[in-house]
C-alpha positions in Angstrom: 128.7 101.1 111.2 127.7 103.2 108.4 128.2 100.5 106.1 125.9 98.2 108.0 123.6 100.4 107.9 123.0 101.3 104.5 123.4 97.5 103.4 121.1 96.3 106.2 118.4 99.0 104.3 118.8 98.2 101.0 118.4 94.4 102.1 115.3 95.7 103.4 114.2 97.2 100.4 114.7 94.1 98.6 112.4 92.3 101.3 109.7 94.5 101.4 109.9 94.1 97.0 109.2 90.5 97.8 106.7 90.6 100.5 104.5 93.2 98.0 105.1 90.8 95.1 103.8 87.8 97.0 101.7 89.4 99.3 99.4 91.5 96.7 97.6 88.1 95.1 97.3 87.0 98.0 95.1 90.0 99.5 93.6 89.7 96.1 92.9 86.1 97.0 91.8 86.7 100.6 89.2 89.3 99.6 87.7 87.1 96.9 87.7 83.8 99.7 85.5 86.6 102.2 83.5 87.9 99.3 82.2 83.9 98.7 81.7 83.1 102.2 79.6 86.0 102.8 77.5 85.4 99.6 77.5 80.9 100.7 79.4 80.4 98.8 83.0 78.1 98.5 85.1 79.7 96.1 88.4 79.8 95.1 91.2 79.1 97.7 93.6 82.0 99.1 96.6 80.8 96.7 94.1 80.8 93.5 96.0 84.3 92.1 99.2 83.4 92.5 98.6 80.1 90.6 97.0 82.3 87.9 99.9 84.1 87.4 102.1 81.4 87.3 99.3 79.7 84.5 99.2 82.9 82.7 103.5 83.1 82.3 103.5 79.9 80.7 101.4 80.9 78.1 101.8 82.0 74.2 102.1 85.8 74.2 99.3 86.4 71.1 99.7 90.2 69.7 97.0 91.8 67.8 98.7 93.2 63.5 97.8 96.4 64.2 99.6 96.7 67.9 102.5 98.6 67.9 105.7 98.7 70.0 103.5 100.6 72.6 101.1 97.7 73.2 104.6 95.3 73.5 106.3 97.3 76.2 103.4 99.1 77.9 103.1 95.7 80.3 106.7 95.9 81.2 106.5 99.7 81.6 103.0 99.2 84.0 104.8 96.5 86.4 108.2 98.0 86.5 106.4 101.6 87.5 104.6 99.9 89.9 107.4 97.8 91.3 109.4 101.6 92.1 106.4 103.0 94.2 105.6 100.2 96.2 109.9 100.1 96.9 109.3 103.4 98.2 106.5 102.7 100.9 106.8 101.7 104.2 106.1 98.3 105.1 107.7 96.8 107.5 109.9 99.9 109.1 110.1 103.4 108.5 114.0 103.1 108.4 114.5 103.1 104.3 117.6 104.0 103.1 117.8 108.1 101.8 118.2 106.9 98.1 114.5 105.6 98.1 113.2 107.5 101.0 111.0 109.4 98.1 107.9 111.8 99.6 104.2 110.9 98.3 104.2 113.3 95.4 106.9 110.9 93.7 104.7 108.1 94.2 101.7 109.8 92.8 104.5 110.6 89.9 105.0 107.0 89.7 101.2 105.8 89.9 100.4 108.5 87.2 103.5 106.9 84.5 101.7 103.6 84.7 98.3 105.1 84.2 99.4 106.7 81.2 101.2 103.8 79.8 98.0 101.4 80.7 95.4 103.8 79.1 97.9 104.0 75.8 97.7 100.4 75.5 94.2 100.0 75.8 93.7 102.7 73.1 96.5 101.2 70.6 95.3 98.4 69.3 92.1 100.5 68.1 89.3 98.5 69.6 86.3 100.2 70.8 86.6 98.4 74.0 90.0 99.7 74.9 89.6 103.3 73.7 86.2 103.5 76.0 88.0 101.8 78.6 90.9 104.3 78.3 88.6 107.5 78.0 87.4 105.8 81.4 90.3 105.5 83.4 91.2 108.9 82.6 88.2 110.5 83.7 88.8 108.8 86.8 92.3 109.7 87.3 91.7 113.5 86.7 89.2 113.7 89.0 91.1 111.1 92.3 94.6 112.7 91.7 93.4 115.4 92.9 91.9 114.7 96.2 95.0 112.2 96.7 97.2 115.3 96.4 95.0 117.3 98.9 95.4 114.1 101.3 99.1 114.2 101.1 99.6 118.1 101.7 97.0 117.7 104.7 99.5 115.2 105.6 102.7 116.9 105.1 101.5 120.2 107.1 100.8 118.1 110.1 104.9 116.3 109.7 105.9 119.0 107.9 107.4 116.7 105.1 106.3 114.7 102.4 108.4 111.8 103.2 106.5 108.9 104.0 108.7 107.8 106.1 108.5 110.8 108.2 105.0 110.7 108.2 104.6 107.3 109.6 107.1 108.3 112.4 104.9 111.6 113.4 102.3 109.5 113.9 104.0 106.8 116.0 105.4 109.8 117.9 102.3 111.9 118.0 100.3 108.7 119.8 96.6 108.3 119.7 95.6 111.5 119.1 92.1 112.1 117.3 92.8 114.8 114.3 90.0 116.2 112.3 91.8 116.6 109.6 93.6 113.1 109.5 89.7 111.4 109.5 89.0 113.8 107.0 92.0 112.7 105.0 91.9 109.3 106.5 88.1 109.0 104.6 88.9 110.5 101.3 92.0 108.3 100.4 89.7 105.4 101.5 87.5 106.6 98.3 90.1 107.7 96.0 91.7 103.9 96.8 88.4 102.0 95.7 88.2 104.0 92.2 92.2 104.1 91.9 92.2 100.0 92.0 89.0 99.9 90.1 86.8 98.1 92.7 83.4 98.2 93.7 81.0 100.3 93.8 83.4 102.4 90.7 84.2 99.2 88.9 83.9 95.8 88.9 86.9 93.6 88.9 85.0 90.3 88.1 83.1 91.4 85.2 83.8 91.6 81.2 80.6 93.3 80.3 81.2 96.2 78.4 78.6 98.8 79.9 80.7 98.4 83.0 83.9 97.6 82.1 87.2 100.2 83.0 90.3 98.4 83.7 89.3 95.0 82.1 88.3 96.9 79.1 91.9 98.0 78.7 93.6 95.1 79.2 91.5 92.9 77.2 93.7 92.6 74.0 96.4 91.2 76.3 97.3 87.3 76.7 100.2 85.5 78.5 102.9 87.0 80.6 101.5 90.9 79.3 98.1 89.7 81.0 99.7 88.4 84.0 102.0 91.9 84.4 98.9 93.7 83.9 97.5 91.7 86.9 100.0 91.5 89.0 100.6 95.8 88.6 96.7 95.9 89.1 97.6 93.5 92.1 100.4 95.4 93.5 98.3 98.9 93.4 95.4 97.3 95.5 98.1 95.8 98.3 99.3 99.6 97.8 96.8 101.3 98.8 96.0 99.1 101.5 99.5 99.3 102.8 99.5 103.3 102.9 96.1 103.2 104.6 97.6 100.8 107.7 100.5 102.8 108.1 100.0 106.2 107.4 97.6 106.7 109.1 97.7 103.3 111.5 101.4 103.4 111.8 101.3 101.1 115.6 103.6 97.9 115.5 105.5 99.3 112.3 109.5 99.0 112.7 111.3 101.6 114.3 114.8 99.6 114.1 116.4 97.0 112.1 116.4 94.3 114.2 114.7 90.6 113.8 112.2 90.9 116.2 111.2 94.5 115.5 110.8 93.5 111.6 108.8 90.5 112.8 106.6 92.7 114.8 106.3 95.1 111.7 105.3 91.9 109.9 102.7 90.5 112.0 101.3 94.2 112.9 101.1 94.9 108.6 99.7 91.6 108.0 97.1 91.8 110.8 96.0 95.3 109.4 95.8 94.1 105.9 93.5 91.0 106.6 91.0 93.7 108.3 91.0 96.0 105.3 90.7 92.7 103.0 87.0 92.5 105.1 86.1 95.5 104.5 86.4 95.2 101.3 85.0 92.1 100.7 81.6 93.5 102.8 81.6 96.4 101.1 81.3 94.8 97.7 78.7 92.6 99.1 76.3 95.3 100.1 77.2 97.6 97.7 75.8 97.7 93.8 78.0 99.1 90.6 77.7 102.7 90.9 76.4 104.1 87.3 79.4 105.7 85.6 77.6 109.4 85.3 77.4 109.2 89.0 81.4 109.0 89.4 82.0 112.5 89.1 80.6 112.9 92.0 81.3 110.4 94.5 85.1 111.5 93.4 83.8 115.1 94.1 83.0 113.9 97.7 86.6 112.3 97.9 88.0 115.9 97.1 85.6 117.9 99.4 86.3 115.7 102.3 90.3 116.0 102.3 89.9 119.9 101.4 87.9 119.9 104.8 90.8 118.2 105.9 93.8 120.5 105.3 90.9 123.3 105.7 90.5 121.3 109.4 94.2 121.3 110.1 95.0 125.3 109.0 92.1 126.2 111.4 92.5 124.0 114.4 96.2 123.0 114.1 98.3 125.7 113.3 97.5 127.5 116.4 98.8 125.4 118.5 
């Protein structure tokens, strides 16, 4: 029984792999089809990403002389990274096996390896554009890492772990119960998730100019299958996010046994979840303008402040009790 177990979990490991590799272009591709019918427009179809990674693998590879074996393996390095922490989140059940049952500090770990690896590639070919778009990212990284971190220990406190899994599973145990310092929480990973996946109003995914640029800037030198890793990890990040959002946090209809139907649930439940953060999103870069890049600091200041008022929240109204 044992055994059937622990195959039955790496088999879902390998699912939920697939469903984040196929699934992330096409949130990508759902956000951009609500973004054009808000703004009248037709635009590109649901599938459009995947077909522009599939375009982008056939192509020549074209490598800059002065790139090094850094700029070579940093897009296998990014994707691979990424691959490992979304492995580790919950997607369909909370039931992972103990081997990849990592807490949320080891997927910040992860997140931060293909930061660094992304930023060193930008600045190795020695273009101005990737060296400002490096500087960029990092600014941005030192200043969300450390409200995520103050998320996940507001978190933790409350399921006294930093498993994900047994975070999801307080919550579905816990019920609908309104927690200060999970809104707070809940409301500053929301911000740290728009500048982590470079969206608006931090950055502007379908932009090259370079007053605005951050993670296009990086990636700019790259061609073929290095550009379509480097979309696909940037891909992957976004469906991430999203996914720890739904089910941290929103953890109803989520697996609690490995069984067909209880997966399918997980499925539909995940899915349903997603396409409501994809509108979100999509309003919010409609109404929204490209914030000026002075004015970052703060609005990451603001993510910080509001899940420090959220571990402050839980310390003074939930450790009483």
């Amino acid at each position: 029984m044992a055994d059937f177990l622990s195959v039955s979990g790496w088999l879902l490991v390998f699912l939920q792999g697939l469903l984040f590799l196929v699934g992330a272009p096409l949130m990508v591709g759902w956000i951009r089809l609500i973004k054009s019918r808000l703004q009248n427009r037709r635009g590109p179809g649901i599938t459009q990403p995947l077909r522009d990674l599939y375009k982008l693998f056939g192509k020549e590879v074209l490598v800059a002389h002065s790139a090094s074996i850094v700029f070579r393996t940093a897009p296998y390095i990014v994707l691979a990274s990424t691959l490992v922490a979304v492995s580790i989140v919950p997607l369909l059940s909370a039931n992972l096996p103990s081997a990849m049952a990592a807490d949320m500090i080891v997927l910040v770990g992860f997140l931060a390896l293909g930061r660094f690896f992304l930023a060193l590639a930008g600045m190795d070919v020695g273009s101005s554009f990737g060296g400002m778009g490096s500087s960029r990212e990092m600014l941005v990284s030192a200043l969300a890492e450390p409200a995520m971190l103050m998320a996940v220990f507001t978190l933790a406190m409350s399921a006294h772990s930093t498993n994900l899994s047994s975070v999801v599973e307080f919550n579905l145990g816990s019920g609908l119960i309104l927690r200060p310092s999970f809104l707070f929480a809940l409301l500053g990973l929301v911000l740290v998730a728009i500048a982590e996946t470079g969206r608006i109003p931090i950055d502007n995914p379908a932009t090259h100019l370079e007053l605005t640029m951050i993670h296009e800037a990086m990636i700019l030198e790259y061609s073929g299958r290095h550009l379509a890793m480097m979309e696909w990890a940037a891909q992957l990040k976004l469906m991430l996010y999203g996914v720890l959002i739904a089910n941290l946090f929103f953890p109803w209809g989520i697996a609690t046994e490995l069984s067909v139907m209880s997966l399918a649930t997980g499925l539909l439940a995940v899915v349903g979840k997603l396409l409501v953060l994809g509108i979100l999103v999509a309003v919010a870069e409609t109404v929204l303008a490209k914030m000026r890049l002075f004015k970052v600091p703060q609005y990451l200041n603001l993510a910080f402040l509001l899940t420090l008022l959220g571990l402050f929240s839980h310390v003074i109204l939930e450790s009483g009790t």
